[in-house]
FIROLO-990223 format. One record per residue (C-alpha): x, y, z; residue number from 0; residue in three letters. Coordinates in nm, 3 decimals. Example, Ala and Ser with C-alpha at 12.3 -4.5 7.8 and 13.67 -1.06 7.14 Angstrom:
2
[r [1.230,-0.450,0.780],0,'ALA']
[r [1.367,-0.106,0.714],1,'SER']
***
This chain:
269
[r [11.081,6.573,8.359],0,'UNK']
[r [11.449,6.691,8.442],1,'UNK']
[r [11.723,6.514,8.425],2,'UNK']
[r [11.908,6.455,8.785],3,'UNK']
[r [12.256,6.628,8.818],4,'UNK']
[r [12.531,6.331,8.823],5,'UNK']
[r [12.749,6.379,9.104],6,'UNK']
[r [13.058,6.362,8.968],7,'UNK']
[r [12.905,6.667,8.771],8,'UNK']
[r [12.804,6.821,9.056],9,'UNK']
[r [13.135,6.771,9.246],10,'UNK']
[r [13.345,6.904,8.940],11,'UNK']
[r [13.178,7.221,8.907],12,'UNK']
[r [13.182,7.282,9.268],13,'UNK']
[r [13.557,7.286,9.296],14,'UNK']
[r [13.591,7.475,8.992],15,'UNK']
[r [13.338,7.759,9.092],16,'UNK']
[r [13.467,7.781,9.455],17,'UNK']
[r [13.781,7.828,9.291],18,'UNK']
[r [13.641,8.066,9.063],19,'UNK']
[r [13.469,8.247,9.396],20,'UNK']
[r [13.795,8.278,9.574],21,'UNK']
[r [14.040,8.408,9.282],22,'UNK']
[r [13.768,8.700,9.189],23,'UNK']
[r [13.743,8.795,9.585],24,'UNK']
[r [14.172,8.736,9.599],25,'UNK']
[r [14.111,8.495,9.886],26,'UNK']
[r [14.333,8.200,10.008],27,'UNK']
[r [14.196,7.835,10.102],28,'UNK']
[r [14.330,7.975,10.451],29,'UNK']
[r [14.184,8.292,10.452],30,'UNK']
[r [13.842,8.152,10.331],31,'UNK']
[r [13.823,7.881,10.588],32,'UNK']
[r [13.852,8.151,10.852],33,'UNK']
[r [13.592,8.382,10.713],34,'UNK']
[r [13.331,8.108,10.707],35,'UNK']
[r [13.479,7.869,11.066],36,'UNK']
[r [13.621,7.589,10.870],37,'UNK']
[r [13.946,7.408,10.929],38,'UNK']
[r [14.154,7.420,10.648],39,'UNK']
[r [14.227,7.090,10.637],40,'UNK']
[r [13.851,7.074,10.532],41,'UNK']
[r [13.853,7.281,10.278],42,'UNK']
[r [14.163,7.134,10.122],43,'UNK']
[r [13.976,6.867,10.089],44,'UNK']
[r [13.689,6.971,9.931],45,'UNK']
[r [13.851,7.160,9.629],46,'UNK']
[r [14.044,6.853,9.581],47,'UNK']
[r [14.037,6.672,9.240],48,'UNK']
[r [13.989,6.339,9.465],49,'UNK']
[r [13.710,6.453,9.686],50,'UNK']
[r [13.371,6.217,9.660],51,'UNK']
[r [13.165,6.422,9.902],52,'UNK']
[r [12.985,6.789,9.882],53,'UNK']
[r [12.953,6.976,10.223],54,'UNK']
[r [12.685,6.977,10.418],55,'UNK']
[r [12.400,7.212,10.305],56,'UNK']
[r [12.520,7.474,10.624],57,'UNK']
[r [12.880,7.492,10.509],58,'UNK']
[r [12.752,7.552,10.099],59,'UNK']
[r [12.554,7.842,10.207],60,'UNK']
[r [12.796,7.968,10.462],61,'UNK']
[r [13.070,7.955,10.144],62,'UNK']
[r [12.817,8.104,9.903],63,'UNK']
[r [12.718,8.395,10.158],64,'UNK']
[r [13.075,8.489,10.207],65,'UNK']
[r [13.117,8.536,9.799],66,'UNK']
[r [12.817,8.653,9.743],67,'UNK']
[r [12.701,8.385,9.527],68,'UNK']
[r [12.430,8.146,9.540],69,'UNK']
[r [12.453,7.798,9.617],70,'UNK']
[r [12.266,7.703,9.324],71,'UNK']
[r [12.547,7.853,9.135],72,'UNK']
[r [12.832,7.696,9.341],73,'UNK']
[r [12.684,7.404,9.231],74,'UNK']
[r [12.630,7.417,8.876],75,'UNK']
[r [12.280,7.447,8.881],76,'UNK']
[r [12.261,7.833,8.796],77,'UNK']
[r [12.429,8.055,8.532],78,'UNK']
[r [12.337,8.373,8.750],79,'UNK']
[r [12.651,8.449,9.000],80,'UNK']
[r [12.558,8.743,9.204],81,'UNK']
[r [12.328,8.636,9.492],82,'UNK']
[r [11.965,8.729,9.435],83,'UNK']
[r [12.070,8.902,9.066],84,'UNK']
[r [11.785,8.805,8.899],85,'UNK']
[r [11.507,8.754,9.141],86,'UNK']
[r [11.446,9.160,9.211],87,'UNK']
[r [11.463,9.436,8.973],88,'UNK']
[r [11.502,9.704,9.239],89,'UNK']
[r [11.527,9.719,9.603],90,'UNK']
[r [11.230,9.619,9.825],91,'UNK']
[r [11.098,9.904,9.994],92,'UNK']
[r [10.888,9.827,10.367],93,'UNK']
[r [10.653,10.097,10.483],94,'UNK']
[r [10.552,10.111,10.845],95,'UNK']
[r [10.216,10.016,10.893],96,'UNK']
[r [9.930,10.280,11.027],97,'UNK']
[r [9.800,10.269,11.369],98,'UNK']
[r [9.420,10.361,11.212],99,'UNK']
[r [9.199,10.134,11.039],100,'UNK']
[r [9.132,10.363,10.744],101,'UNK']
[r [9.508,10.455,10.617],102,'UNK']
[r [9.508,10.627,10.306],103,'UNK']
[r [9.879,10.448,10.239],104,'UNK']
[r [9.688,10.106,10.230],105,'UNK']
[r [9.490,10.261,9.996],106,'UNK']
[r [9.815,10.373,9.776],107,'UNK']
[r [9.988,10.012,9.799],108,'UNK']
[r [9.629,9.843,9.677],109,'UNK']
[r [9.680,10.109,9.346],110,'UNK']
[r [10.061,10.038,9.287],111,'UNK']
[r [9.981,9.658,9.338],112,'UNK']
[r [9.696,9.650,9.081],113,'UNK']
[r [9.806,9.316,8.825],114,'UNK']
[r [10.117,9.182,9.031],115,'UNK']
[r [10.089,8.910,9.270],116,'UNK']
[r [10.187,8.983,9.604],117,'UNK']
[r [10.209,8.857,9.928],118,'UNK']
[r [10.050,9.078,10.201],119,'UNK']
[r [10.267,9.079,10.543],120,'UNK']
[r [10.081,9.175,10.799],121,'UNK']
[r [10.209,9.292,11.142],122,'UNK']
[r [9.948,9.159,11.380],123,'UNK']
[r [9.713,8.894,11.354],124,'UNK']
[r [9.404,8.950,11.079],125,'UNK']
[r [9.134,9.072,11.292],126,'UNK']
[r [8.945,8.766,11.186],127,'UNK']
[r [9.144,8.594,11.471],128,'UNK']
[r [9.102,8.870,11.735],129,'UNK']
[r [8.846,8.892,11.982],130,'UNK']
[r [8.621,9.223,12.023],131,'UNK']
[r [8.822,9.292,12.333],132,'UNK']
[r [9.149,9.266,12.149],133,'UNK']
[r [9.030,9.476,11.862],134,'UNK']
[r [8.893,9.754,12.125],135,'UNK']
[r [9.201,9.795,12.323],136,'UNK']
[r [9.428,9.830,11.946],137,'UNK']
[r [9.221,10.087,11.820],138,'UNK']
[r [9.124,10.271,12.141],139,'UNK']
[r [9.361,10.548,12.091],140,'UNK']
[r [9.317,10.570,11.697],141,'UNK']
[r [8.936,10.581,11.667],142,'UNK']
[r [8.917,10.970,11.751],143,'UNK']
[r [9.166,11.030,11.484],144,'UNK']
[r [8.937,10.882,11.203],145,'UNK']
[r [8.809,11.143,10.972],146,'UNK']
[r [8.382,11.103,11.001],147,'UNK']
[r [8.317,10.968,10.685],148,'UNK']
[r [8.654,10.844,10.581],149,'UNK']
[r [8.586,10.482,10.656],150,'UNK']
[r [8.302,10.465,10.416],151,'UNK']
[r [8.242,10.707,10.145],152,'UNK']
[r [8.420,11.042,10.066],153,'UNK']
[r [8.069,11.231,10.094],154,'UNK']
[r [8.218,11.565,10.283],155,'UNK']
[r [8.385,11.638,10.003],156,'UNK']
[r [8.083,11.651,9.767],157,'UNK']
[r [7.870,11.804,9.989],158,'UNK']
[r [8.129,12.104,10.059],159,'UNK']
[r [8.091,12.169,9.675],160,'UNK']
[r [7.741,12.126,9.621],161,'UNK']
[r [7.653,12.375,9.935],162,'UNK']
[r [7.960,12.627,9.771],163,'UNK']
[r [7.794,12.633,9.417],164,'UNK']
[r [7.430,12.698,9.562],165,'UNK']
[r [7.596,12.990,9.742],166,'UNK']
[r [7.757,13.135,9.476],167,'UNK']
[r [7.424,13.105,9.274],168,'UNK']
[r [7.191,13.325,9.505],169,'UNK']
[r [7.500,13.579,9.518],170,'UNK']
[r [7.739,13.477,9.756],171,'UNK']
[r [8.098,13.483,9.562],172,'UNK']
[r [8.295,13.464,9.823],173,'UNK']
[r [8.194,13.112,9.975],174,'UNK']
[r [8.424,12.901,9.764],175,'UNK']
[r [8.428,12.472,9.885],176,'UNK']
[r [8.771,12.559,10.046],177,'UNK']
[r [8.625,12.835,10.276],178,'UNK']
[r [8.267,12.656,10.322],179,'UNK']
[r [8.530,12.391,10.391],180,'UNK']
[r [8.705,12.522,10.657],181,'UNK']
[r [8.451,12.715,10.885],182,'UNK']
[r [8.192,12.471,10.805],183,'UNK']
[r [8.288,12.110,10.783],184,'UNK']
[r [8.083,11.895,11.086],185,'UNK']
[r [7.802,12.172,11.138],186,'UNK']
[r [7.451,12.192,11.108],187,'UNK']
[r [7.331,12.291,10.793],188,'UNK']
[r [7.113,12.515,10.979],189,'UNK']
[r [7.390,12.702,11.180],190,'UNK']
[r [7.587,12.773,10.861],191,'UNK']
[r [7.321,12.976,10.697],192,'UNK']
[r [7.246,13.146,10.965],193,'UNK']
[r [7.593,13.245,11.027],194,'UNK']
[r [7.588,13.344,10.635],195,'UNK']
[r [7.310,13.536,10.681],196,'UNK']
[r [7.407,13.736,10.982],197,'UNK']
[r [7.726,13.783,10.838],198,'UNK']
[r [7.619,13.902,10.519],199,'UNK']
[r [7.350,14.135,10.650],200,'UNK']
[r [7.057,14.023,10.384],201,'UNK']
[r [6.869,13.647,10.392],202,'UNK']
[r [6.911,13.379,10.183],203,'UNK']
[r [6.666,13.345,9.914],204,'UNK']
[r [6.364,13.160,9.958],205,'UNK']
[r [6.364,12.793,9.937],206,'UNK']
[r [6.750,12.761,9.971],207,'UNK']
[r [6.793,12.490,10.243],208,'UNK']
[r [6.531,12.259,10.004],209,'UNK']
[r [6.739,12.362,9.631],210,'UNK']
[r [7.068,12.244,9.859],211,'UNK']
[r [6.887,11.925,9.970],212,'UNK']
[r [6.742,11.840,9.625],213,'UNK']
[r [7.055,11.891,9.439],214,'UNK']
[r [7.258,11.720,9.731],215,'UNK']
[r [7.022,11.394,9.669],216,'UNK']
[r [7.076,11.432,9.279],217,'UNK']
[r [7.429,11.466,9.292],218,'UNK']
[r [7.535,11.198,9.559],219,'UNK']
[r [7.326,10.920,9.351],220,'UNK']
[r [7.471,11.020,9.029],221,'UNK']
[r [7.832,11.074,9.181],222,'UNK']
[r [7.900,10.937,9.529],223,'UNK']
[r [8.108,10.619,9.551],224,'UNK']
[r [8.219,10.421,9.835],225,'UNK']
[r [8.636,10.439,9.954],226,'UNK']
[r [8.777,10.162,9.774],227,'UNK']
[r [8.831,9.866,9.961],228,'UNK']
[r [8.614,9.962,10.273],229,'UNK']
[r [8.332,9.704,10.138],230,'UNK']
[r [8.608,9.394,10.162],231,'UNK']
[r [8.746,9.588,10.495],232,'UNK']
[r [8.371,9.561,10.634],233,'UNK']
[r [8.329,9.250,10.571],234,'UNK']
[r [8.662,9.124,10.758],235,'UNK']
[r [8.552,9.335,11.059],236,'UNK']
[r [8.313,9.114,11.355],237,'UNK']
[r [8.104,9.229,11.563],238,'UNK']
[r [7.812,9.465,11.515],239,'UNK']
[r [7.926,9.816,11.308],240,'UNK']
[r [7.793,10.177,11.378],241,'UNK']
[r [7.811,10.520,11.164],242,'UNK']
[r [7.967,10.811,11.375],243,'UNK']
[r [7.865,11.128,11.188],244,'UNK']
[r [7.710,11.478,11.258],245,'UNK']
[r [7.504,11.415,10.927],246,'UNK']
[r [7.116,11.352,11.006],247,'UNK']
[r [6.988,10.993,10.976],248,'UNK']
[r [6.815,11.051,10.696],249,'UNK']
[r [7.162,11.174,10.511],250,'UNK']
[r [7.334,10.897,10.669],251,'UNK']
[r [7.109,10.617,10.528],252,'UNK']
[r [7.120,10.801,10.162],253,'UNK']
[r [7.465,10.753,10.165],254,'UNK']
[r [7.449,10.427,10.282],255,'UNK']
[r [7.224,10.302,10.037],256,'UNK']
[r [7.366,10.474,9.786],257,'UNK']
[r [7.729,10.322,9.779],258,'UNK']
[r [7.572,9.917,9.865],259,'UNK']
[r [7.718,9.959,10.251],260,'UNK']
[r [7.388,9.970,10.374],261,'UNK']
[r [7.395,9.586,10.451],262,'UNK']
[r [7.673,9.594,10.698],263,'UNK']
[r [7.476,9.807,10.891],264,'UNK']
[r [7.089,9.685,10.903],265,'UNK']
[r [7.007,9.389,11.109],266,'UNK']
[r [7.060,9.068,10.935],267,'UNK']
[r [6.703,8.946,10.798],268,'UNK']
***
């Protein structure tokens, strides 16, 4: 157990580091007790030799605020001068927040926090607290600007490149992910080869559509994972959840199943 500072200790090494505080900074008694509102008559006082009393806790932080010091130094208490010297190694850096429920920088600041301890800020209340009402009106505008399958598992993705490689398999070279990508992302699997075939001028070969589905159902058990954190951001949300997706039901449920988020969607048992 520590020891408790005596206060003639306390008292001594105030006056000195005060005095210390005001030679670095080139400051007067006079000029100090206007920076911080103090009569001089006050401060006299408290630097002198026969002074029994500290100030009052507002006038040691006003003092150690205008020299940059902190009070714990002032009194004796810390070898550190500068204020806040050794409590950050670099600046703190604050990121606005998103206005969408699945914000890829939340997902960054979970990866650079990964074995610190940290205090999480947030700028509303947790959506534990808020009623469905509340939650509807905040995200009313942002919903529409949630990719499809962001929220839960990154599934577009793999599916552009599975459909790609089948394509360049029965001959079609030119259908890399990036272009299946962009003129085919949220259509029916049906539309696109048809539009591949009409475009080409010769059919698929025979059997395509069930080689795409049987290597789409190998590949998203062996490979498909969920978006990490959306299993702990599930379970924070209330209410009854939904799936909003162009994929069929059956698709849906595979990936569902797949990646354990099935259960926040089925009825409770």
């Amino acid at each position: 157990m520590s020891q408790r500072p005596d206060r003639r200790d306390l008292l001594q090494m105030f006056r000195g580091r005060l005095s210390e505080a005001m030679a670095r900074g080139g400051l007067t008694q006079a000029a100090l007790a206007r920076r911080v509102g103090l009569d001089r008559s006050t401060l006299a006082q408290f630097l002198s030799p026969g002074n029994k009393r500290l100030p009052r806790a507002d006038t040691l932080a006003a003092l150690a605020l205008d020299r940059q010091v902190s009070v714990d130094w002032l009194l004796g208490l810390a070898q550190e001068g500068a204020l806040g010297a050794a409590l950050l190694p670099q600046p703190i850096e604050i990121e606005m927040g998103g206005h969408v429920p699945a914000d890829e920088r939340l997902d960054r600041w979970f990866a650079e926090a990964v074995g610190y301890k940290v205090r999480y800020v947030p700028t509303s209340l947790p959506d534990l607290l808020k009623t469905d009402e509340v939650i509807r009106h905040e995200f009313r505008d942002a919903a529409p600007a949630i990719p499809r399958t962001r929220i839960a598992v990154a599934s577009e993705q793999l599916a552009t490149q599975i459909v790609s490689q089948q394509f360049m398999r029965a001959g079609f070279a030119s259908l890399t992910p990036d272009i299946v990508a962009r003129y085919f992302t949220g259509r029916r699997q049906a539309d696109m080869f048809a539009e591949v075939e009409a475009a080409a001028g010769r059919p698929l070969p025979p059997g395509f559509a069930i080689d795409v589905a049987t290597e789409t159902l190998r590949r998203f058990r062996a490979e498909l994972r969920p978006t990490p954190h959306v299993a702990h951001a599930l379970s924070w949300l209330r209410g009854r959840k939904c799936v909003a997706s162009s994929s069929s039901a059956d698709r849906i449920r595979l990936i569902l199943e797949t990646t354990d988020l099935i259960r926040f969607f089925e009825p409770a048992g």
